[in-house]
ROBAFI-180372 format. One record per residue: residue in three letters; x, y, z of N, C-alpha, C, O in turn. Coordinates in steps of 0.001 Angstrom, whole numbers, plus 500000, padded with zeros to 6 digits. Layout:
<rs>
ALAXYZXYZXYZXYZ...
</rs>
This chain:
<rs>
UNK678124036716269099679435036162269450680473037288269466680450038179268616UNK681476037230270546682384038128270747683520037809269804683999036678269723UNK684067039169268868685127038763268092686372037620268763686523037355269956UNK687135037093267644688104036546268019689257037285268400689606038160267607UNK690212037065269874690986037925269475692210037545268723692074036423268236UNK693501038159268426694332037531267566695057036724268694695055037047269882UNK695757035489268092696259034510268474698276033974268258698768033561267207UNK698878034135269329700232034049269797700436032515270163699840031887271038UNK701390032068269313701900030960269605703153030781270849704239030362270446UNK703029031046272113704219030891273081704885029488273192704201028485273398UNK706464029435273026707270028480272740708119028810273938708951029671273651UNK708183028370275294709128028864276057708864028270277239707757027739277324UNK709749028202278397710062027781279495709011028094280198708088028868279944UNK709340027054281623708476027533282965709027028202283959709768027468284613UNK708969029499284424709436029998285678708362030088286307707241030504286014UNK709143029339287858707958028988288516707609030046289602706683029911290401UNK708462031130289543708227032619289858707021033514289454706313034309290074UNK707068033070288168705884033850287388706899035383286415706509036199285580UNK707717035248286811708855036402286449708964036600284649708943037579283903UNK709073035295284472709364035123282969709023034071282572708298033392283299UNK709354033669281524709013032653280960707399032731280154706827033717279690UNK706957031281280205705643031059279491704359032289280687703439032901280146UNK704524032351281682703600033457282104703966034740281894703094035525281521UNK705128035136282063705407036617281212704711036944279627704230037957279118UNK704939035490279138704493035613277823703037036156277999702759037329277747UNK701787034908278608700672035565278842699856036556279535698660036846279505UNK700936037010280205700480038485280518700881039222279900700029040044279562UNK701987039425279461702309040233278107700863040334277035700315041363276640UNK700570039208276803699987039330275747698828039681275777698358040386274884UNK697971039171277037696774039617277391696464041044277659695375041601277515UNK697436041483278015697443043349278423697663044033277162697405045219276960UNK698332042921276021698319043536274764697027043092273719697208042956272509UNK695544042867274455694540042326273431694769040728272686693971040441271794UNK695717039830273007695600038708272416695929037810273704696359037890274855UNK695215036477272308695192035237273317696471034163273101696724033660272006UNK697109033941274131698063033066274192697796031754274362697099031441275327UNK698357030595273350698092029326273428699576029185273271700265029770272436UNK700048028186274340701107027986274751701717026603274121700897025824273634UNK703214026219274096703205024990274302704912025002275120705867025354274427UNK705087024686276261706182024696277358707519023649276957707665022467277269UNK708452024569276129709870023764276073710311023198277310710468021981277223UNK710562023684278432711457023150279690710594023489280636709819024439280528UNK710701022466281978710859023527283422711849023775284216712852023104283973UNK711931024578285172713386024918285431712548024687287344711423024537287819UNK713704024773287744713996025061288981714617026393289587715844026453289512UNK714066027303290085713929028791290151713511029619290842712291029463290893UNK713925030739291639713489031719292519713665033178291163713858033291289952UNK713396034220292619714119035243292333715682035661292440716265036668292039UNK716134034529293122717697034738293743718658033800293170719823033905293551UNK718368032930292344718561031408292026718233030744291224717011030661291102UNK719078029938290276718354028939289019719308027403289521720446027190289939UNK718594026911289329719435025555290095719139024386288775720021023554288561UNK717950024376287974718069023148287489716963023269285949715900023800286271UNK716998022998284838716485023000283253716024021626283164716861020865283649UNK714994021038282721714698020011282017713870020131281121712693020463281268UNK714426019867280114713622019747279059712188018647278550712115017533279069UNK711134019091277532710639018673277609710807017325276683711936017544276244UNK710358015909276028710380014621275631710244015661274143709360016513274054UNK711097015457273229710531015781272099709519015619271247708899016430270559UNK709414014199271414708099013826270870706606014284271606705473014224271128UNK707009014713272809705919014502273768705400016192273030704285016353272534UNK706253017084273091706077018530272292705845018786271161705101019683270765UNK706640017798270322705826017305268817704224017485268679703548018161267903UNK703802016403269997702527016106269689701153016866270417699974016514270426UNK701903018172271074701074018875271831701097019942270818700045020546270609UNK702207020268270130702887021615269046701414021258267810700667022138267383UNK701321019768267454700773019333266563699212019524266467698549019909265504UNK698822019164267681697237019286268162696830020470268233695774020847267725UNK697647021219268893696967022513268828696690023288268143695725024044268254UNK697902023241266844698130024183265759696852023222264962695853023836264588UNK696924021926264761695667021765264068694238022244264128693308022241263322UNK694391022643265328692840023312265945692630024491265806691489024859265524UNK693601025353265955693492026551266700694719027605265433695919027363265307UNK694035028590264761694761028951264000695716030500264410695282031494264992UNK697281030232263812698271031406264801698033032446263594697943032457262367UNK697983033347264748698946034881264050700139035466264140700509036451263500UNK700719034887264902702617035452265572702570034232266555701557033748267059UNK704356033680266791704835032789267443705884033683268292706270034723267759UNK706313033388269428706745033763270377708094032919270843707543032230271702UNK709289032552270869709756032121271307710804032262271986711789032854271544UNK710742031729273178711676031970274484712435030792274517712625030031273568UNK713007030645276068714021029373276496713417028282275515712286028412275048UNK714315027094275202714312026162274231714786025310275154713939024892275943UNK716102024853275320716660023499275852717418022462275680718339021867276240UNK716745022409274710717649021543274077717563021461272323716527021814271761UNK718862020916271466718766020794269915717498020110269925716539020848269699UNK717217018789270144716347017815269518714988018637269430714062018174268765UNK714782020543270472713370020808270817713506022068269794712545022751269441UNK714885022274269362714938022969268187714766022677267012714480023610266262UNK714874021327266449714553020542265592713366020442265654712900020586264523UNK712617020269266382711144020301266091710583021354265618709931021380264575UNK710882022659266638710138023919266734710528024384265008709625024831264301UNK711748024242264542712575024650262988711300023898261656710622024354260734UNK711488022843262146710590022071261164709035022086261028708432021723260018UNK708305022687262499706769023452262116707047024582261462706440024801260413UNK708094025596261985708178027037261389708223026977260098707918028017259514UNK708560025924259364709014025639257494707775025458257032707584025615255826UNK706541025041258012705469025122257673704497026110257723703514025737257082UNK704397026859258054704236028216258246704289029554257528704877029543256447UNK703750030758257965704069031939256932703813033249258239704202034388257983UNK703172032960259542703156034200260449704558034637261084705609033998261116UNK704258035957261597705829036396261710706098035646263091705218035152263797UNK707369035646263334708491034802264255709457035505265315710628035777265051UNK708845035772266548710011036682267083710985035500268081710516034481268588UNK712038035837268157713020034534269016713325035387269920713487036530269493UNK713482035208271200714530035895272263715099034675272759714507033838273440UNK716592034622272270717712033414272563718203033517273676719275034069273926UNK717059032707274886717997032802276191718831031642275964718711030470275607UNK719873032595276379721685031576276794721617031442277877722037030320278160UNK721250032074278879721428032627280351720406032869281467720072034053281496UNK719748032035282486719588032767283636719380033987284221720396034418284766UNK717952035034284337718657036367285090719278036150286056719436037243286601UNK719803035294286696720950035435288058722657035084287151723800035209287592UNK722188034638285825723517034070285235723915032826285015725013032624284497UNK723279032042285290723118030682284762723332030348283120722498030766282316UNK724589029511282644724686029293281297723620028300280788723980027143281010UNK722314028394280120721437027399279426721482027194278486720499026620278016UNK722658027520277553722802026991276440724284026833275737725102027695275415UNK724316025188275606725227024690275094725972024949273543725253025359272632UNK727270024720273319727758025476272017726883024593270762726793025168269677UNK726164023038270923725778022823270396724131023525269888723736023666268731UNK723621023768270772722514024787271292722382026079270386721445026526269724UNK723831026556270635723957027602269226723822027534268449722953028159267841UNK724642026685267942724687026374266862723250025861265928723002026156264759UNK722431025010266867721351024615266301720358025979266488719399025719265761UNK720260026519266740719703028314266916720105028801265741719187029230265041UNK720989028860265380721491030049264827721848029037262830722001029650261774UNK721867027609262982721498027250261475720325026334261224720112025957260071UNK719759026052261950718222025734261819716703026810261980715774026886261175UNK716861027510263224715946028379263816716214029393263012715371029614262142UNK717348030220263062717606031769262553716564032309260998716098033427260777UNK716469031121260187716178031345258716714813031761258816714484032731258132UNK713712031050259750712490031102260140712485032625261127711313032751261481UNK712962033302261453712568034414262553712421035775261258712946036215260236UNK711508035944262041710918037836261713711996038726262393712625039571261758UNK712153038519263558712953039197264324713961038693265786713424038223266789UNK714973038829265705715754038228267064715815039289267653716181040358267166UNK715362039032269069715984039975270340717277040004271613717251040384272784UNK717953039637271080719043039357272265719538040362273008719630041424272393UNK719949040377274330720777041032274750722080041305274156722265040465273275UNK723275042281274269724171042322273664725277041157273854726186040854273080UNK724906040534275231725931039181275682725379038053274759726134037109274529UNK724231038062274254723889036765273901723966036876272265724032035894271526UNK723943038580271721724599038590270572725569038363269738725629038083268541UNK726583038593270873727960038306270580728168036909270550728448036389269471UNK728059036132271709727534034580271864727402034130270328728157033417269667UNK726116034821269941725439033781268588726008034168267343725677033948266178UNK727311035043268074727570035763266304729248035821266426729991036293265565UNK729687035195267772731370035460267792731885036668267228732993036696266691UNK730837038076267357731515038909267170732049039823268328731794039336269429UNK732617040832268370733135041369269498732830043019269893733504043734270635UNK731346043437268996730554044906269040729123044748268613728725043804267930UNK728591045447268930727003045527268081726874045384267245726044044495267054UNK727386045925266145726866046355265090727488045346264022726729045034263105UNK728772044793264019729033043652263275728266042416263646728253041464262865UNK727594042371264847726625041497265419725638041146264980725209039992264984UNK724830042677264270723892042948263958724252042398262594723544041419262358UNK725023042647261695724927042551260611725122041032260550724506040427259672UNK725980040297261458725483038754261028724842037825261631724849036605261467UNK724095038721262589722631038304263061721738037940261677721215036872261359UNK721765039270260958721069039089259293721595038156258378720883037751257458UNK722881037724258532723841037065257588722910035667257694722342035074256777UNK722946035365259034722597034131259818721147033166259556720810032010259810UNK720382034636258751718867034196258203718471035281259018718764036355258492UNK717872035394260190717178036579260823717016037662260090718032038303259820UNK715424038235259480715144039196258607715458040291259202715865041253258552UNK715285040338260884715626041541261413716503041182262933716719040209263656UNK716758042332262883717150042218265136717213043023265531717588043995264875UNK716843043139267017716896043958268005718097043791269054717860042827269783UNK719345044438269375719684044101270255719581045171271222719314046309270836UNK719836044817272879719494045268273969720560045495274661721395044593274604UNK720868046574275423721653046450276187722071047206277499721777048399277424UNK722689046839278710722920047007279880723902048216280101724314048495281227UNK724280048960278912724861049924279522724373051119279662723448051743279143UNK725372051384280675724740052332282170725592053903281649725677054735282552UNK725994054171280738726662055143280473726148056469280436725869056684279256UNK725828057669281266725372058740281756723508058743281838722573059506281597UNK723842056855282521722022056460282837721369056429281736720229056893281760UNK721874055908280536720802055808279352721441054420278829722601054022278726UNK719998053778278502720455052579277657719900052678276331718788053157276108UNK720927052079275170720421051963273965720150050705273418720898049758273661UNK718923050561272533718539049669272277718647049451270469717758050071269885UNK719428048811269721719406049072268499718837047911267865718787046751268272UNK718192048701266228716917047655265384717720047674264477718012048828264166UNK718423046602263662718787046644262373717503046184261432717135045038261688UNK716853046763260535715942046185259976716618045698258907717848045731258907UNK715788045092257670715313044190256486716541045036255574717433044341255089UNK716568046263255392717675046821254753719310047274255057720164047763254317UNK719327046836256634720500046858257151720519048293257926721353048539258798UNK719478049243257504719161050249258409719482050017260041719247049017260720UNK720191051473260492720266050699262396719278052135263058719516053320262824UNK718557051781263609717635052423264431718240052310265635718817051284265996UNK718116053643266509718297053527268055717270054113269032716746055218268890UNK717099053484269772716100053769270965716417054038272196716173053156273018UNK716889055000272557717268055473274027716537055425275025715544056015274597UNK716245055070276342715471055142277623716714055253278916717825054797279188UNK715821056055279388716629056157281130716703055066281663715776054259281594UNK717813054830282295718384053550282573717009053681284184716584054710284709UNK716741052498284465715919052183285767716591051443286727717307050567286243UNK716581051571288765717875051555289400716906049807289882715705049808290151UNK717655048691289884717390047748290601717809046746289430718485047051288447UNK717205045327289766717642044116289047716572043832288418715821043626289371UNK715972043675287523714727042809286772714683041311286454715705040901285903UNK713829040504286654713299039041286209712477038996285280711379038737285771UNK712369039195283370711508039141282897711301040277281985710226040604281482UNK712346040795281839712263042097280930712530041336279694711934042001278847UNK713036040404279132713371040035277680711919038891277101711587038378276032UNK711476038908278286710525038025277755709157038739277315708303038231276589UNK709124039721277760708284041042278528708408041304276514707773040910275536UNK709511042110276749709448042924274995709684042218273720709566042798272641UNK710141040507273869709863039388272276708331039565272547707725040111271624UNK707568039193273680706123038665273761705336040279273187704604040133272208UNK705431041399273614705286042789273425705278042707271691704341042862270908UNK707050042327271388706723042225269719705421041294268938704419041780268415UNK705729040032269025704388039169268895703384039963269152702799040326268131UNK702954040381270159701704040600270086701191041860269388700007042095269148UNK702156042580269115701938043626268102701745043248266808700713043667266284UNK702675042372265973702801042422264782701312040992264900701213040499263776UNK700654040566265536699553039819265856698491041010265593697575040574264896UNK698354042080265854697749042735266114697440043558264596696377044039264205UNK698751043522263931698812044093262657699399045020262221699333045371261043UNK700123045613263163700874046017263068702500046410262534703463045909263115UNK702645047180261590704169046938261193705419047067261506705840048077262070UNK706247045949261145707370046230262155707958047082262947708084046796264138UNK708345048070262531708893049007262659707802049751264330708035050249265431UNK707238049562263921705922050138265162705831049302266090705698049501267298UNK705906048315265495705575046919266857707303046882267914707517046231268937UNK707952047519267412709609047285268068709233048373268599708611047807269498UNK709073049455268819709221050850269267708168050617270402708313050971271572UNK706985049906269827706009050512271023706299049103272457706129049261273666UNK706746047880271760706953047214272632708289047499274149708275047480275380UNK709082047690273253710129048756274258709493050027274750710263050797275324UNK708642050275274673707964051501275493707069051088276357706908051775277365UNK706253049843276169705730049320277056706593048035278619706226047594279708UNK707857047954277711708732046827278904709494048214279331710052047895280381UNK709742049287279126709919049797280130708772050325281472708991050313282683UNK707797050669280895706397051105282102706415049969282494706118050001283688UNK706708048333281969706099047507283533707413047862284514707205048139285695UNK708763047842283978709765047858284747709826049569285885710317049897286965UNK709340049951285242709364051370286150708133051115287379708142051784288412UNK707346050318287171706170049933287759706857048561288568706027047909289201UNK707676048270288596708212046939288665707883046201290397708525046804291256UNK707207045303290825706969044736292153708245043929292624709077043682291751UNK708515043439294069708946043041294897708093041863294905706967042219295253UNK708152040286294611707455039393295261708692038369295605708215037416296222UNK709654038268295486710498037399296283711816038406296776711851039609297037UNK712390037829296778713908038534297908714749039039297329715550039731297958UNK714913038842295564715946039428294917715166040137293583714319041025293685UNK715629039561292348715010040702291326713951040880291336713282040151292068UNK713376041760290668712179042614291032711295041968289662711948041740288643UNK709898041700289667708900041580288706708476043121287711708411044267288154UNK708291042768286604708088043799285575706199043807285931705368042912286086UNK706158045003285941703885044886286204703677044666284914703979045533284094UNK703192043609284581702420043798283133701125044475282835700690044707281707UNK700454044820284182699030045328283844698869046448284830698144046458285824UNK699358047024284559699858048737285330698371049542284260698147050751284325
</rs>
């Protein structure tokens, strides 16, 4: 019998692009040696150029798929992306209390075209139900500020931690002499920075690309600190590798 490989719990949306979402997750993860068992918060309505429409999934109906599977099938890291709604945060909060594997969140608020998907109630249920349960949050710097009403990184960071989150990563879009920095506050309030050359075009799938990257590292066994570094080294090679399959942002290669 062929070993088992380690096992990722994906909690996240459908793009029906393939860009992001629950398939970013499993190619992410598969190119990273593990197996993804999924269970799909929302589907959306979606191009590369366009987000038009979110529905979430029946809570109970996710309850009882969240329930079956985990009874069967045992996790090593959980993954979680788009959510949807409180009532699917309330669920996802109340398995995590059951639990002990690490927890990475990437809190989409937003659409890559810009679409707002999450309501102030939304936050709120993120950030005092979900937050206490995460290993690590990844947000962009817009969605930091968002979950933390602060108005810089780094006070962001610090009540990203305030908030419950043992750690965070935030990300960000600036373009300032073509380098972007990426900063880790860890477990001691330590701030790590990670510099990369900024890359020229639009991406679909880069945030889903490096939470799923984390998971599947610290799945792997990896310790924190290693699993953040190498995952941002790998969402940049798909993005430098990055394909053309619809008319506007560009796909990250996961298996370059």
């Amino acid at each position: 019998m062929v070993a088992a490989k380690p096992v990722v719990l994906a909690l996240s949306g459908h793009d029906p692009s393939g860009a992001a979402g629950v398939q970013a997750d499993i190619e992410t993860l598969a190119r990273g040696g593990c197996h993804c068992v999924s269970v799909i918060t929302s589907l959306t309505a979606q191009n590369t150029a366009q987000f038009k429409r979110i529905t979430p999934q029946a809570p109970a109906m996710f309850r009882e798929q969240l329930d079956l599977l985990t009874q069967d099938i045992s996790v090593d890291a959980c993954k979680i992306g788009l959510i949807g709604s409180v009532e699917l945060v309330e669920v996802i909060a109340d398995y995590l209390a059951r639990t002990n594997f690490p927890v990475v969140l990437d809190p989409v608020l937003a659409s890559g075209t810009g679409t707002d998907l999450a309501s102030v109630d939304l936050v709120t249920a993120l950030t005092g139900q979900l937050f206490p349960h995460v290993t690590i949050v990844t947000p962009n710097l817009e969605e930091a500020l968002t979950l933390t009403g602060s108005n810089e990184i780094n006070s962001a960071l610090h009540t990203l931690l305030e908030l419950g989150c043992d750690t965070a990563l935030v990300t960000t879009t600036d373009d300032t002499g073509g380098r972007l920095t990426n900063t880790w506050m860890d477990a001691t309030r330590t701030l790590h920075k990670y510099h990369w050359d900024k890359l020229s075009g639009a991406y679909h799938g880069s945030g889903c690309t490096l939470s799923a990257g984390i998971a599947g590292r610290l799945a792997q066994g990896d310790p924190l600190r290693a699993a953040v570094a190498q995952a941002q080294e790998y969402t940049w090679q798909t993005l430098q590798q990055a394909r053309r399959t619809g008319a506007a942002q560009l796909h990250p290669e996961r298996f370059f």
